[in-house]
C-alpha positions as CSV (number, residue, x, y, z in Angstrom):
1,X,5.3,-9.2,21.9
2,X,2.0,-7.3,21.6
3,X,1.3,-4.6,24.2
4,X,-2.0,-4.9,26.3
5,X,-4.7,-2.0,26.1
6,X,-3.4,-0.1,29.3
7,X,0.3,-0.4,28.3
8,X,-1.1,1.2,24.7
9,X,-2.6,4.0,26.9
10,X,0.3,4.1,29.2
11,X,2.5,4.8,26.0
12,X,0.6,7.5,25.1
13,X,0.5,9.5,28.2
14,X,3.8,9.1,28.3
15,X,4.8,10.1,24.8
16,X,2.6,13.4,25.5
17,X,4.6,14.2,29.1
18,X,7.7,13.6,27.1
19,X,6.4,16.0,24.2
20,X,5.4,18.8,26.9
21,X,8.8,18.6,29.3
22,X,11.5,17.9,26.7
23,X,10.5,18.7,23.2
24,X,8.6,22.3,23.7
25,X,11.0,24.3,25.4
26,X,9.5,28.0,24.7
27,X,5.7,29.1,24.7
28,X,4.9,25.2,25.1
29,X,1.5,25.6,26.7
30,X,0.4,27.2,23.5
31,X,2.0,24.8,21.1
32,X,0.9,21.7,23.1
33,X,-2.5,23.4,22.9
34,X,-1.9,23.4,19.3
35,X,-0.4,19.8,18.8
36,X,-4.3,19.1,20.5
37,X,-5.9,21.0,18.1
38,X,-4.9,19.0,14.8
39,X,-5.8,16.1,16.8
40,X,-9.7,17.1,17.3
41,X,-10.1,16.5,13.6
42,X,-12.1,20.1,12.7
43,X,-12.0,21.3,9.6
44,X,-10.4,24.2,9.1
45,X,-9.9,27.0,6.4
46,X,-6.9,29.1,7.9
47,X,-4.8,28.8,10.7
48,X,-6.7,30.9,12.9
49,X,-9.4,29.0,13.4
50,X,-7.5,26.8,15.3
51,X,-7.9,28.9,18.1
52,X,-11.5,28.1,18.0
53,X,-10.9,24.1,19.1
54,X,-12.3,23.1,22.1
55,X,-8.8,22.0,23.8
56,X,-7.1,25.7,23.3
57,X,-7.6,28.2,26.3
58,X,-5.9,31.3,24.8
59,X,-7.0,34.1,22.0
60,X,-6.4,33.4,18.2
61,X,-3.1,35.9,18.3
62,X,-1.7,32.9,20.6
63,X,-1.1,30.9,18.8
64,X,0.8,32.8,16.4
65,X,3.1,33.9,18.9
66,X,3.2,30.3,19.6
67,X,4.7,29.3,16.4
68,X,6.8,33.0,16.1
69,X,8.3,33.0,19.5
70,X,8.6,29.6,20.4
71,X,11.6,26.9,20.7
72,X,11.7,23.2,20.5
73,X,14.2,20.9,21.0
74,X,14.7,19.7,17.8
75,X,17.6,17.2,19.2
76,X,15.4,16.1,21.7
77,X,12.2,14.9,19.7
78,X,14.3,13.4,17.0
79,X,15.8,10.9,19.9
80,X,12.2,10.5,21.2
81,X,11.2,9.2,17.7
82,X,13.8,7.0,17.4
83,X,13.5,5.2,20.9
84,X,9.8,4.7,19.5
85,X,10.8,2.5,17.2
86,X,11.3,-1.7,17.4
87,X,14.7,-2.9,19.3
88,X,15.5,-5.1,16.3
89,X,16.8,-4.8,12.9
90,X,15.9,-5.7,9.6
91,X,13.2,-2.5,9.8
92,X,11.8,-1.2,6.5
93,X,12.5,3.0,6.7
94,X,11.2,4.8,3.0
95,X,12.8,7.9,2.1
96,X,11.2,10.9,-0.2
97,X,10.7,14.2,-0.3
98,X,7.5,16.8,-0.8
99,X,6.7,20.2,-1.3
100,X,5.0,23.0,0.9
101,X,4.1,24.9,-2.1
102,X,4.0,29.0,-1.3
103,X,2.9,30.7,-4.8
104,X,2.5,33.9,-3.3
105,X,5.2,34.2,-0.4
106,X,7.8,36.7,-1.2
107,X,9.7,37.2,2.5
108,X,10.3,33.4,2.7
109,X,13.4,32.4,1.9
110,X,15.8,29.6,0.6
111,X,12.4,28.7,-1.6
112,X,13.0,26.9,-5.0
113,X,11.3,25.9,-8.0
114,X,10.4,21.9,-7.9
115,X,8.6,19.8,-9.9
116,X,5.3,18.7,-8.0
117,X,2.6,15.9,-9.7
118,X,-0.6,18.1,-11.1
119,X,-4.4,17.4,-11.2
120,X,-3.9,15.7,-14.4
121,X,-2.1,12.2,-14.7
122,X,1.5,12.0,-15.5
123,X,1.9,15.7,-14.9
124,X,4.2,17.3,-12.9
125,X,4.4,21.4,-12.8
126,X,7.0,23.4,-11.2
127,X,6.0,24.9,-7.9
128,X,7.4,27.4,-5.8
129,X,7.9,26.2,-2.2
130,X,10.0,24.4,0.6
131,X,11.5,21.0,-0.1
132,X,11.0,18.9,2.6
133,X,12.6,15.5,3.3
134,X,11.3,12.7,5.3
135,X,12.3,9.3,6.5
136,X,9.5,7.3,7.9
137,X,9.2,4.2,9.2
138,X,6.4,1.6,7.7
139,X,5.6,-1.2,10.6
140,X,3.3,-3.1,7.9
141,X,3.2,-3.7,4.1
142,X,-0.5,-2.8,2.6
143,X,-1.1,-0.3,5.5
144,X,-1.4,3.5,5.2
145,X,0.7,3.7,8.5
146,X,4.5,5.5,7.7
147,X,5.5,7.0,10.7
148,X,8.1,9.8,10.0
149,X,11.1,10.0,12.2
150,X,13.0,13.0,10.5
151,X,11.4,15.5,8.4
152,X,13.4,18.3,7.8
153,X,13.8,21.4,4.9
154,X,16.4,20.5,2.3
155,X,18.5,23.8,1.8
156,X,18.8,24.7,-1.7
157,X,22.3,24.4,-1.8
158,X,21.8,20.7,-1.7
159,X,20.3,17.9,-3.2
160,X,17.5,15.3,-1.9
161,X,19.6,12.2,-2.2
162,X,22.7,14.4,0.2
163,X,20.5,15.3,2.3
164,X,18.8,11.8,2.5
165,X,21.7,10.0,2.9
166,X,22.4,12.2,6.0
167,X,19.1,11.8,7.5
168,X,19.8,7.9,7.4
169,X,23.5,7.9,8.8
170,X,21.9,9.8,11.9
171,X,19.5,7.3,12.3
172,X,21.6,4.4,12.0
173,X,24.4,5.8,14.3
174,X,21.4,5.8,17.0
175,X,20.4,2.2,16.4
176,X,24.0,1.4,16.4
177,X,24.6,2.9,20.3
178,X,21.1,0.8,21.0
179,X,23.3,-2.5,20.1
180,X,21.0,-3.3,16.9
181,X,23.8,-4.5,14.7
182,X,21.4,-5.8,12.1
183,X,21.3,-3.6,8.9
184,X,17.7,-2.0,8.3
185,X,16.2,-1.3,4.8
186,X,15.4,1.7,3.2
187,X,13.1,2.1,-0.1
188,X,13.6,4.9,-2.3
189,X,11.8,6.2,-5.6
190,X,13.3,6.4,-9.0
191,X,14.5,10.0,-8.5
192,X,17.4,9.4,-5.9
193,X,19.1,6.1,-8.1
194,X,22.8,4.6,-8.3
195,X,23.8,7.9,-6.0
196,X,21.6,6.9,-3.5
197,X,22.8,3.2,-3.7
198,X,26.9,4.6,-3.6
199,X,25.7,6.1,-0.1
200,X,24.3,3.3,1.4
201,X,27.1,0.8,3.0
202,X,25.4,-3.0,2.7
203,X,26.6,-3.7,5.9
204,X,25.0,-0.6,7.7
205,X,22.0,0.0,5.7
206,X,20.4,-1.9,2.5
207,X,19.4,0.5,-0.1
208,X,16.6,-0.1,-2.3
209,X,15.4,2.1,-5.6
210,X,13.6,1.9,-8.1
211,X,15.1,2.9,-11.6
212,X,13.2,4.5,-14.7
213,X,12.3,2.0,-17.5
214,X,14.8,3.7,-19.7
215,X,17.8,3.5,-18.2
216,X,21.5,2.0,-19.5
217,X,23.6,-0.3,-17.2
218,X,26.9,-2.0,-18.3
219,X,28.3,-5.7,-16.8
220,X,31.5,-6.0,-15.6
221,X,34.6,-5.4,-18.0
222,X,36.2,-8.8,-17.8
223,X,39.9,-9.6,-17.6
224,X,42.8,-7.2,-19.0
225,X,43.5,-8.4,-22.3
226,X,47.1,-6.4,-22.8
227,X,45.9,-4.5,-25.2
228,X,45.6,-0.9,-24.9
229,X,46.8,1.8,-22.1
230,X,43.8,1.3,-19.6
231,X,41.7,-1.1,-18.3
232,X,37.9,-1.1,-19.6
233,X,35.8,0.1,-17.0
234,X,32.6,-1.0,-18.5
235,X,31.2,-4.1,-20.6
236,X,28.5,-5.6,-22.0
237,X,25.8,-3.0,-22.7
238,X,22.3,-3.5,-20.5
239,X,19.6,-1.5,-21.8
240,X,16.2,-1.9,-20.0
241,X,14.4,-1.3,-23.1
242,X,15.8,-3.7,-25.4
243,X,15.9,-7.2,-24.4
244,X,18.3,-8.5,-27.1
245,X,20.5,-6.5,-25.0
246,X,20.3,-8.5,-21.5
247,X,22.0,-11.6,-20.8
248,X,20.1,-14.5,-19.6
249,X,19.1,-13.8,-15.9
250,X,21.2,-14.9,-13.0
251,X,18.1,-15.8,-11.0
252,X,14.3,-16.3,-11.6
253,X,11.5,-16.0,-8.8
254,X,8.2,-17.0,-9.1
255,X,5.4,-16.1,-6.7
256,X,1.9,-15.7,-6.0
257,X,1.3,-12.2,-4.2
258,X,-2.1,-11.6,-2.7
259,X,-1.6,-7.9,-3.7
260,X,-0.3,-8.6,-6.6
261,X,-1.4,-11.7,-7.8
262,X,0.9,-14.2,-10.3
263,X,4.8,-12.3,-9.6
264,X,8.2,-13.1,-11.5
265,X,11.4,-11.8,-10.3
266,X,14.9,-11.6,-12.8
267,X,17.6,-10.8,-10.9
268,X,20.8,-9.7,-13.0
269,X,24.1,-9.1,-10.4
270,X,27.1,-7.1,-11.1
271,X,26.0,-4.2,-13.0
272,X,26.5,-0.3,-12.9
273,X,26.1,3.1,-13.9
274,X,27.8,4.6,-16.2
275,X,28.7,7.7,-14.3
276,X,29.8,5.7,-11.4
277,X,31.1,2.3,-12.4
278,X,32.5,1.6,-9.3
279,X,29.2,1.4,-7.3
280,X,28.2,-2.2,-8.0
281,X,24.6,-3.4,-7.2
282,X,22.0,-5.9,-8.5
283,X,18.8,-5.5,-10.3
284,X,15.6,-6.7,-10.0
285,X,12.7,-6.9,-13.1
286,X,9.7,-7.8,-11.4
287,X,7.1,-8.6,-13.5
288,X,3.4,-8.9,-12.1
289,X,0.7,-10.4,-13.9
290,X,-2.6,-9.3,-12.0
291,X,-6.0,-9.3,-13.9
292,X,-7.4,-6.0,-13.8
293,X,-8.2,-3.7,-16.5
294,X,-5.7,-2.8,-19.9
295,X,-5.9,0.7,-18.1
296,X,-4.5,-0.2,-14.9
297,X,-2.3,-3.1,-15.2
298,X,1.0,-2.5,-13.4
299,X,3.8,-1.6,-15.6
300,X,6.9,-3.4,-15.7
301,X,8.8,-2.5,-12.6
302,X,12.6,-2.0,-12.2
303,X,14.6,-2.5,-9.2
304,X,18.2,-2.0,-7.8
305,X,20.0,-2.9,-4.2
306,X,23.0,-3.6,-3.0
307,X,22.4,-6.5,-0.1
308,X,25.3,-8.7,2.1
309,X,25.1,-12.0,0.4
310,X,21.9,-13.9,2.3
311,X,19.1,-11.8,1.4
312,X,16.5,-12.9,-0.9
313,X,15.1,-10.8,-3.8
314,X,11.6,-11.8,-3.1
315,X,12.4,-10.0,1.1
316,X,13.7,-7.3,-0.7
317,X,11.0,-6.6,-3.3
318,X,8.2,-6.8,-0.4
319,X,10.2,-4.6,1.2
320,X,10.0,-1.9,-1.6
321,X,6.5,-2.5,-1.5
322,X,6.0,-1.0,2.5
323,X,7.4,2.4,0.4
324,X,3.8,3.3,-0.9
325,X,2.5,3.8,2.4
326,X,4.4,7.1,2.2
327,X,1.9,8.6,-0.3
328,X,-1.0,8.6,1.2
329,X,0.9,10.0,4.7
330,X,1.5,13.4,2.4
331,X,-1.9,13.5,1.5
332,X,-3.3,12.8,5.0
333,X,-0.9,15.1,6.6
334,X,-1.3,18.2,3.7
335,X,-5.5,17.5,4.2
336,X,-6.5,16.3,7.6
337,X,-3.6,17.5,9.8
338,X,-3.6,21.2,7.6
339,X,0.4,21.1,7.1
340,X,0.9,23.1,4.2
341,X,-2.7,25.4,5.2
342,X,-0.6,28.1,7.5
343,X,0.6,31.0,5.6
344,X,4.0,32.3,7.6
345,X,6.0,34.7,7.0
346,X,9.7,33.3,8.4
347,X,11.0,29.7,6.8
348,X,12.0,28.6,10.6
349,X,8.4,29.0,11.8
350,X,7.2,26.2,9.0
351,X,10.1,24.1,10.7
352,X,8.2,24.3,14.0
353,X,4.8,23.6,12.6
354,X,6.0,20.6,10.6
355,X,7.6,19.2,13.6
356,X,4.1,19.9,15.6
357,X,2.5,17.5,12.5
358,X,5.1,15.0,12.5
359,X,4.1,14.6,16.3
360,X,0.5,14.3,15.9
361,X,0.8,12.1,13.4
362,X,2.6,9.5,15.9
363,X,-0.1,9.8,18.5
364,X,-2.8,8.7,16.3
365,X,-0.1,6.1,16.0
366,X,-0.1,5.0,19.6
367,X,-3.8,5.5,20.0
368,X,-4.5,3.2,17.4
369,X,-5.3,0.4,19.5
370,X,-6.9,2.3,21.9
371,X,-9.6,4.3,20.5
372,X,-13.1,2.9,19.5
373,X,-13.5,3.0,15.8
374,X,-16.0,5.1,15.1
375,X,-16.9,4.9,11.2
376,X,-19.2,7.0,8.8
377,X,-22.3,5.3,7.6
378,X,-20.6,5.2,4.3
379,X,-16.9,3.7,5.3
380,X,-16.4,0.0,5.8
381,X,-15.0,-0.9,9.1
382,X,-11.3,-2.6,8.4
383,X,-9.1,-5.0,10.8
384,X,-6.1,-2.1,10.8
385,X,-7.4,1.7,11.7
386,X,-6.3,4.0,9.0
387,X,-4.7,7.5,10.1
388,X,-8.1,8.9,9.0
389,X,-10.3,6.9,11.2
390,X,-8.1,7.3,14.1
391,X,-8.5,10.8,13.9
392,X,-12.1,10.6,14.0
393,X,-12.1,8.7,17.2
394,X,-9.2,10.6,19.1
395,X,-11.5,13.1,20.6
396,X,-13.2,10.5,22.7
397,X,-9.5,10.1,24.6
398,X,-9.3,13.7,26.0
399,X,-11.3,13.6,28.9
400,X,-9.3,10.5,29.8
401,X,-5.7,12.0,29.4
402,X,-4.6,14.3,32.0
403,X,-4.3,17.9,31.5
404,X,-0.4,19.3,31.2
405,X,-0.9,22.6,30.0
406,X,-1.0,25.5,32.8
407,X,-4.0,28.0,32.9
408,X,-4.4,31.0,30.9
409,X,-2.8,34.2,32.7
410,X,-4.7,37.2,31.6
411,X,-1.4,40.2,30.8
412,X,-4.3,42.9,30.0
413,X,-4.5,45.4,27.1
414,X,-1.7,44.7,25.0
415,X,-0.1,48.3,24.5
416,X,0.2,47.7,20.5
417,X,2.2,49.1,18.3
418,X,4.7,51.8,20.0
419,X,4.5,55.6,18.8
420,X,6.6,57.1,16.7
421,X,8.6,53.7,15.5
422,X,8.4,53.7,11.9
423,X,7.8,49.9,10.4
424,X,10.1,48.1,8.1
425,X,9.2,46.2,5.4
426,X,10.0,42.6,5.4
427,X,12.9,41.8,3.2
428,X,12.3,40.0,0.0
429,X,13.7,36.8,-1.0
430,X,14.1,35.8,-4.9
431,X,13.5,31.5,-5.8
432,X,16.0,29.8,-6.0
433,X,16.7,27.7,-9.4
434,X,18.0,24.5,-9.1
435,X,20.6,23.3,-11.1
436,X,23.2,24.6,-14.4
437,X,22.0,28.0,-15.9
């Protein structure tokens, strides 16, 4: 059921009031004033001149203490999210991580060397920086919309597919107390594979990834022939890269795609991994046959799930494709919403900021339908708002929300730096290197 325009509004002022009494529980008149201030749109070139937006009251030091002294209820905001999203199953969640590169910061720790994509195509360099992981929710395939519901720093002690795989059990264990007994989806990218699939149950969450165009599978090992002290554990041999080696397909799919243009699907069941040939799952060779360019035509794309028997191929391949609306969310959050621009100096106080961006990001959300598109001369006006042009418009709504921030108390000369207390230098922190030495 689609809301109206006043229960959009309604949504929003209520979402803020939620924000301000339950999810900033220390210095929240500061950060609210900051949440505000990535919502006016500015462009910025440091932190600082946040403090210069019209909707913050207090002095540029503010809002430094803001992010240095205050508390959030993590707990709190995470629930928030959650009841945000549709009472139903069968939603389409993509997982993947990011970096917040820091070249230059030496008191910041658990930081690690990860590969990040470069300037130049089909690069990747290694970067020093904070992992983060983030499960977002994409309403609409096509749409630059991927709302996240859990972003969080992934320790170096643990990998992005752990640490994914616990981000979705908490979500699900919410939607379970809601009564939403329907399994959702979640997408994932080539780099979390088969141990990503051997985390997801079929009949709690259906796990979709995509797989590298050279990898090896096996079928399974057939009956005991008595010969020999074990059983087989793998059989025929499945090699992406040489057809010879695939058995005819179990299932073919053709479609036209208005994305994608003339589509066929092969779907081969009852293969695994080598390394884990307990974890059975199906996979998926779609194979798309859009006219564009010899330099852009898509590549041949490789799938795996594992599904309760029902669910179609084709449901489950347009569900992969909601998982690029995560892309441009990084890039809109890193650029417009200036989430990798602060430079702190404690890894805790990039926790808060990110959760201050994850919470913008859902208000241009809810003000979608609200706010009058204002366009550029140069941008074409669409049917769906992108992030970007809802942030263009979302100044015109602050004279019509109400005000939740108290005034500015005036404390006088700050006394500054006591006499005679010698300062310490901030301890150092080496990067941590991922993997064997």
């Amino acid at each position: 059921m689609k809301t109206t325009t006043s229960e959009q509004f309604n949504n929003i002022i209520e979402f803020r009031q939620a924000i301000y009494n339950d999810g900033l529980t220390g210095y929240r008149d500061v950060q609210h004033e900051l949440l505000d201030a990535l919502l006016c749109g500015r462009r910025v070139h440091s932190y600082a001149e946040l403090s210069l937006s019209p909707v913050v009251c207090r002095q540029w030091s503010s809002i430094y203490t803001g992010i240095r002294a205050g508390r959030q209820n993590r707990k709190g905001v995470r629930q928030l999210l959650y009841d945000q999203l549709p009472a139903e199953g069968g939603e389409v969640f993509a997982l993947d991580t990011t970096v917040w590169p820091h070249p230059s910061a030496q008191t910041l720790e658990n930081q690690v060397l990860e590969h990040s994509p470069a300037i130049n195509h089909n690069r990747h360099q290694a970067v020093r920086g904070h992992v983060y992981s983030s499960l977002c929710w994409v309403p609409e395939r096509g749409q630059s919309w991927a709302l996240p519901v859990s972003t969080e720093r992934v320790p170096p002690t643990r990998t992005a597919t752990e640490f994914g795989l616990k981000q979705i059990g908490a979500l699900r264990c919410w939607r379970e107390k809601q009564g939403i007994e329907e399994p959702d989806i979640v997408v994932a990218d080539a780099k979390y594979g088969v141990k990503f699939l051997a985390g997801c149950s079929p009949e709690r969450i259906i796990g979709v990834t995509r797989l590298r165009a050279d990898r090896v599978l096996y079928g399974p090992p057939g009956p005991y022939k008595g010969r020999g002290t074990k059983q087989r554990k793998h059989g025929d041999r499945f090699d992406f890269k040489d057809k010879e080696s695939q058995r005819p397909a179990d299932e073919i799919i053709d479609f036209v795609d208005e994305r994608w243009g003339q589509v066929r699907l092969s779907v081969w069941h009852q293969l695994h991994a080598k390394q884990d040939a307990e974890t059975v799952f199906s996979v998926i060779r779609v194979e798309s046959r859009l006219e564009r360019p010899a330099a852009r035509r898509p590549s041949t794309l490789w799938l795996a799930y594992r599904a309760p028997d029902g669910y179609s191929p084709h449901a489950l391949w347009l569900a992969f494709d909601h998982r690029w609306a995560i892309e441009p969310q990084y890039r809109f959050r890193k650029q417009r919403l200036h989430w990798t621009l602060p430079a702190f100096q404690r890894s805790i106080r990039c926790d808060r900021w990110t959760l201050l961006v994850d919470l913008a990001y859902w208000q241009l959300f809810l003000a979608r339908d609200y706010v009058q598109p204002a366009p550029l001369p140069w941008q074409k006006p669409g049917r769906t708002l992108t992030p970007g042009q809802v942030l263009q418009a979302f100044a015109q709504l602050f004279a019509q929300l109400p005000t939740l921030t108290q005034p500015v108390k005036r404390r006088g000369i700050p006394p500054g730096w006591p006499k005679g207390v010698k300062r310490t230098r901030p301890k150092r922190y080496k990067v941590v290197r991922r993997g064997k030495r």
